[in-house]
Every structure is written in structure tokens, then in C-alpha cells.
C-alpha positions in Angstrom: -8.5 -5.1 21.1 -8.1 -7.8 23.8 -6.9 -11.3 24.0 -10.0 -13.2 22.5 -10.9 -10.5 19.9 -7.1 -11.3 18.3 -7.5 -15.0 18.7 -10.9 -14.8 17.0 -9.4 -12.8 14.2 -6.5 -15.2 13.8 -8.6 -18.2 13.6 -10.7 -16.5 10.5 -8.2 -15.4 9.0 -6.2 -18.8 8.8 -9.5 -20.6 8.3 -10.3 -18.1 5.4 -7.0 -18.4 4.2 -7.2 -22.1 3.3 -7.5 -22.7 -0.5 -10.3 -25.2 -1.7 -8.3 -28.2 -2.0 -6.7 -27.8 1.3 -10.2 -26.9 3.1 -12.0 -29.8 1.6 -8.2 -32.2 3.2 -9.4 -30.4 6.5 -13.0 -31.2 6.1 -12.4 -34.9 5.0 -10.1 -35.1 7.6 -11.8 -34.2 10.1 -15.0 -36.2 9.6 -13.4 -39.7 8.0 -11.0 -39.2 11.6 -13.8 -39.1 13.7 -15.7 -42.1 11.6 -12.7 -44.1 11.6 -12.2 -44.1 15.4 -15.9 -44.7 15.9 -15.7 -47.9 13.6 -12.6 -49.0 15.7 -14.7 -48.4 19.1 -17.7 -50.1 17.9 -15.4 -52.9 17.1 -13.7 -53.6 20.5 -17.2 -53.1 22.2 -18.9 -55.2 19.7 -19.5 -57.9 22.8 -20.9 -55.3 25.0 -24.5 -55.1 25.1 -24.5 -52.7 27.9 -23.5 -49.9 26.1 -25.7 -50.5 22.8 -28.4 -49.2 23.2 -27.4 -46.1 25.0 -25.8 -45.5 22.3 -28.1 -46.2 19.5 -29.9 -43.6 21.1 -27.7 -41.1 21.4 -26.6 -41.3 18.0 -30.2 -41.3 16.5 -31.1 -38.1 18.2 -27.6 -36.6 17.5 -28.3 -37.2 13.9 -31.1 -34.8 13.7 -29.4 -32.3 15.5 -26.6 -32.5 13.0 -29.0 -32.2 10.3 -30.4 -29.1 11.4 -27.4 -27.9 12.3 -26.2 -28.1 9.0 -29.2 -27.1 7.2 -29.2 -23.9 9.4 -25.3 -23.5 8.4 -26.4 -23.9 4.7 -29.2 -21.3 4.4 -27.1 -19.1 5.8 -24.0 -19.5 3.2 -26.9 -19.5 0.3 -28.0 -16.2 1.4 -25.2 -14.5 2.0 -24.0 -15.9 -1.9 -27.4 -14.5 -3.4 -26.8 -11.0 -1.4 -23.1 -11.0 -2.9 -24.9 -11.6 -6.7 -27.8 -9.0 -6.1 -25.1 -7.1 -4.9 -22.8 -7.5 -7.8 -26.1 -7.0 -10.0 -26.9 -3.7 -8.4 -23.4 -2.4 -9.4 -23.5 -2.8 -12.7 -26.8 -1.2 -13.0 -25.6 1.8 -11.2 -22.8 1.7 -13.6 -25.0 1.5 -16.8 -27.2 4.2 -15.1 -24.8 6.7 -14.4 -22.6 6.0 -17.5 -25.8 6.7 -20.0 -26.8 9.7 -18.2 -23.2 11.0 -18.3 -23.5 10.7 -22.1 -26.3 13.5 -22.0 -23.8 16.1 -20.2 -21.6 18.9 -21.9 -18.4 18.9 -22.9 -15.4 18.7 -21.6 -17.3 16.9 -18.8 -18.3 14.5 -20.9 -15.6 12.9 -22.4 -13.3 13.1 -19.2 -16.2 11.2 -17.1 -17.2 9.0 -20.1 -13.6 7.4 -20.0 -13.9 7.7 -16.1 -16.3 5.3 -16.2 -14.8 2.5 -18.5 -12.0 2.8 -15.6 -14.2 2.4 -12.8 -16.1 -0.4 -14.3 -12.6 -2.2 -14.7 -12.2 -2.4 -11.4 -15.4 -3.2 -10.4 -14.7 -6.6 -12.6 -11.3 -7.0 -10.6 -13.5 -6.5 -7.1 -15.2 -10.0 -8.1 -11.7 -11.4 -8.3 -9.9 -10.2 -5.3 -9.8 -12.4 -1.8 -11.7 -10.2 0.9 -10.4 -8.6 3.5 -6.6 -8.6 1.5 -4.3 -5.4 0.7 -5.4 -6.1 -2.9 -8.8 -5.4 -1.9 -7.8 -2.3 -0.3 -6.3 -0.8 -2.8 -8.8 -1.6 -5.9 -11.2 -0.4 -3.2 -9.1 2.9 -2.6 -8.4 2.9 -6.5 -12.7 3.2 -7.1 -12.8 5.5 -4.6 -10.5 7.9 -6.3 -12.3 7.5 -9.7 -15.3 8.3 -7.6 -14.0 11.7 -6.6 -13.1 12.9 -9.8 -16.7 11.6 -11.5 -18.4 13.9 -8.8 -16.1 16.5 -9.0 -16.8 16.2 -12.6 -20.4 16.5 -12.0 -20.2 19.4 -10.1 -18.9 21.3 -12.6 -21.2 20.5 -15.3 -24.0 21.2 -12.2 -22.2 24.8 -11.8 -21.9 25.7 -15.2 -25.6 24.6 -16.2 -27.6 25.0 -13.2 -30.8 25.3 -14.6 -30.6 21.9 -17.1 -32.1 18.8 -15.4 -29.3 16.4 -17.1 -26.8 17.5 -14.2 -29.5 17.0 -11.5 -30.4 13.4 -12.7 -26.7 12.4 -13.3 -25.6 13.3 -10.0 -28.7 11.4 -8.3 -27.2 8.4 -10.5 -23.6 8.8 -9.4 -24.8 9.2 -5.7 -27.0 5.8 -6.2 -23.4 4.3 -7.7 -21.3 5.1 -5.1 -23.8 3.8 -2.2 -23.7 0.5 -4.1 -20.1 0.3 -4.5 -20.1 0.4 -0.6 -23.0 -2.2 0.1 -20.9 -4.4 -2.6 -17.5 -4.3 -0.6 -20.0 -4.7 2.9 -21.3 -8.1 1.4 -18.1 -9.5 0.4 -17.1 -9.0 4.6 -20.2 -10.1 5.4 -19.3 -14.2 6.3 -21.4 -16.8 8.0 -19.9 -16.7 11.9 -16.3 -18.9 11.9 -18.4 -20.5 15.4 -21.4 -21.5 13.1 -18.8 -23.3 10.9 -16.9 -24.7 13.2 -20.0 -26.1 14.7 -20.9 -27.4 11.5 -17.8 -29.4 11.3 -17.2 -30.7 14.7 -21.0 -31.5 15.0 -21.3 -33.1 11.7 -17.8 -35.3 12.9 -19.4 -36.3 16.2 -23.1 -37.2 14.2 -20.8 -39.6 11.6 -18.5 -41.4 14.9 -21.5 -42.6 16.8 -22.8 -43.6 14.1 -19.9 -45.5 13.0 -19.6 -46.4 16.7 -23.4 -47.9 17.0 -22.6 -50.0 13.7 -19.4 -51.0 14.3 -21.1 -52.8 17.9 -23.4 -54.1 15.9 -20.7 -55.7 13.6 -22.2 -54.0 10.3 -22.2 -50.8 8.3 -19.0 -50.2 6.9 -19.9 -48.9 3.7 -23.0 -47.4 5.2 -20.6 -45.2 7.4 -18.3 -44.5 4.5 -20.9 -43.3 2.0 -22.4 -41.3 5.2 -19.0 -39.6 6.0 -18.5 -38.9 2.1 -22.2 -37.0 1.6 -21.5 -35.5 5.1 -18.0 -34.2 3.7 -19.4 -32.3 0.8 -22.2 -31.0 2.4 -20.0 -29.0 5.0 -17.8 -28.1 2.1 -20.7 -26.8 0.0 -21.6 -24.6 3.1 -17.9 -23.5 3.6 -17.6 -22.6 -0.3 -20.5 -20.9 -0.8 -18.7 -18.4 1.8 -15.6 -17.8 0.1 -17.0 -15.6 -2.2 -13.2 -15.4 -4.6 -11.5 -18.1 -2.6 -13.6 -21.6 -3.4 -15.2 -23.0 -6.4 -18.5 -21.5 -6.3 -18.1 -17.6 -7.2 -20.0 -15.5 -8.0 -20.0 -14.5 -11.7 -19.0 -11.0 -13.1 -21.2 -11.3 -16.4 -23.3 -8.0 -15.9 -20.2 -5.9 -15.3 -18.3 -7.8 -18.6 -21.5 -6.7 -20.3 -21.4 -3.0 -19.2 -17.8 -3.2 -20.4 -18.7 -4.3 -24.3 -21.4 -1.5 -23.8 -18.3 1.0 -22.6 -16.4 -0.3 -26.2 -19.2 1.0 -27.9 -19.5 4.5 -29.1 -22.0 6.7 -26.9 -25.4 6.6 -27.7 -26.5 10.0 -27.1 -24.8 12.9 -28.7 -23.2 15.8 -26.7 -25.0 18.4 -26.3 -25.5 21.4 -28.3 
């Protein structure tokens, strides 16, 4: 790994590692800072008509940069957080799947993977609740992947000693389809908008907001204009940031359909063992 690869890692890290309250202090700082020194600007050059319309040209095309910039940068976060709930949604389907058709297998097999599974669907609800990327992540993630082994070599068993029964076959097809899904899970929750498109976002969104408070401020005007701009601008860019912090921010992304696979688990099986 060279020089830039570690820099670029340290930057995402620390960005990543902001909570929301202090990421939406960096955000407003950020932008208000660069609106405040374009209102003081536009103030000492309010007497220079030179440079006024220059600039009320510059900042009126800069504007709709900025605005594609950040509607580019928030199609992207919305994605990504409808991937990570499909995602989520696909787990606890594979979970259902594979749990009902472990009901139809015979014993012991049955009652060893049967409480397999309310494990494994415990810590899929405490995936949706670990930070990405951190050594609690790893080991949950470590922790499934040990309950996977023992469900398949569960399931081979019960494929041993019935060979010819088409429960085995199907359950194993389920647990296969389970344990892909558990990987394209933990993938999404990696899978981040660019830190450079974010930090584009930002420092293009506080360039947009000081020429514009620069242009009003030399026209003498605009104050609260500026202000509300800065403020809709802020959240905005912090929307886009939180939709990306997928356990970190304030938008997450709910674990309902593995809760409700859980009060399923609590009940007792539907299908008897077999005979």
C-alpha cells in the first residue's frame, strides 16, 4: 500500500468516524465560513463596479453546477440506502426460507439447526446496528460465519443419512441462497458513495453559497437571502452525507423484517418432524 492509498484511507476513516452532530458542525461550518467571508467581500467591494458583473456571472453559472453536483451526490447516497434495505430485505427472506425448510428435516438435525437459526438471525439484527468497517463488525461477521458452518455441516448429515428425500436437497439450496446473501449484505454496508464525490459536494456547495453571498453583498442586499441559502444548502449536503452512514447518522435503515423472523423463531415450528 503506498503513500496516497494510506492517506485516502485515513481521510475516510476520520470522515466516517464523525458522529451526526459533529458532521452536521463540519458541514455548517464549512458552508456558513465560506458565506460569511463572501458577505464581508461583497461588502468592501460594494463601490466597485468593475468587478460586478464578472461576478454575477460567475456565480450564476457556478450555481448550477453546484446543483448538479449535489443532485448527482444525492442519487447516489439514495441508492446505495435502497440497496442496503433490499439488501437487509433479502436476508431475512433467506432466513425465513431456510429456517421453514429446516423444520421439514429429521431429527437430531432438526432441533440443533432449528435453534441454529434463532442464533443466526440474532446477529443478523445486531449487523444493522454495528458501524461498518469496525472490529465489531468483524467479529458478528466472523460469529455468522461460524453458525453458517455448523447449519451446513448440519445439512450434510441429514443429506447423508437420507439421500434419496428431496427435503435435504431443497434445504441446502436454501442455506446456500442464505449464506450468498449474508455476503452481498456485509458488501453493501462497505459499499459508500466516493469520500472525493463528498468532498466535492461540500467544498462546491461552499464556493456556490460565497459568490453568491459575494455578488449580494456588492450589491448591498441579500443577507437573509444568503442565510436561508446557506441553511437549505447545509442540510442538503448533510442529507447526502447521512443517507451514507448506514449505523452512523440518523437515517438507518430499519431491522423490522429480521425482528419479525425473530417473533416467527418464538413460535413453535410449523411443520412436524418427520416420521
Amino acid at each position: 500500500m503506498n503513500a496516497v492509498d494510506v492517506h485516502r484511507g485515513t481521510v475516510a476513516r476520520v470522515f466516517y468516524a464523525l458522529n451526526s452532530k459533529e458532521l452536521f458542525l463540519v458541514v455548517v461550518a464549512v458552508i456558513g465560513g465560506a458565506a460569511g467571508v463572501g458577505s464581508i467581500a461583497g461588502h468592501y467591494l460594494r463601490n466597485s463596479a468593475h468587478y460586478r458583473e464578472p461576478v454575477g456571472v460567475v456565480q450564476a453559472a457556478l450555481l448550477g453546477v453546484v446543483g448538479l453536483i449535489l443532485a448527482f451526490g444525492l442519487t447516489l447516497a439514495v441508492g446505495r440506502y435502497q440497496d442496503r434495505r433490499s439488501d437487509l430485505v433479502g436476508d431475512a427472506n433467506t432466513i425465513g426460507t431456510a429456517y421453514l425448510r429446516a423444520q421439514t428435516l429429521h431429527e437430531p438435525q432438526r432441533t440443533r439447526s432449528l435453534a441454529l437459526f434463532k442464533r443466526y438471525n440474532e446477529l443478523a439484527i445486531q449487523v444493522t446496528h454495528e458501524v461498518p468497517g469496525t472490529a465489531g463488525l468483524h467479529a458478528t461477521s466472523a460469529e455468522e460465519g461460524r453458525v453458517q458452518r455448523a447449519l451446513w455441516r448440519l445439512a450434510g448429515q441429514s443429506l447423508n443419512a437420507h439421500p434419496t428425500d428431496s427435503a435435504p436437497r431443497l434445504y441446502v439450496e436454501s442455506l446456500n441462497e442464505m449464506i450468498d446473501q449474508q455476503g452481498i449484505r456485509l458488501a453493501g454496508l462497505n459499499n459508500r458513495v466516493p469520500n472525493e464525490v463528498l468532498i466535492l459536494q461540500l467544498f462546491s456547495a461552499a464556493l456556490g453559497i460565497g459568490l453568491l453571498a459575494l455578488y449580494l453583498g456588492m450589491l448591498g442586499k441579500g443577507q437573509v437571502t444568503v442565510a436561508a441559502a446557506a441553511v437549505a444548502v447545509s442540510f442538503l449536503v448533510f442529507v447526502t452525507f447521512d443517507l451514507d452512514r448506514p449505523t452512523r447518522g440518523l437515517i438507518t435503515v430499519p431491522d423490522t423484517p429480521l425482528v419479525n423472523e425473530r417473533a416467527v423463531m418464538e413460535l413453535p415450528p410449523a411443520a412436524p418432524a418427520p416420521g
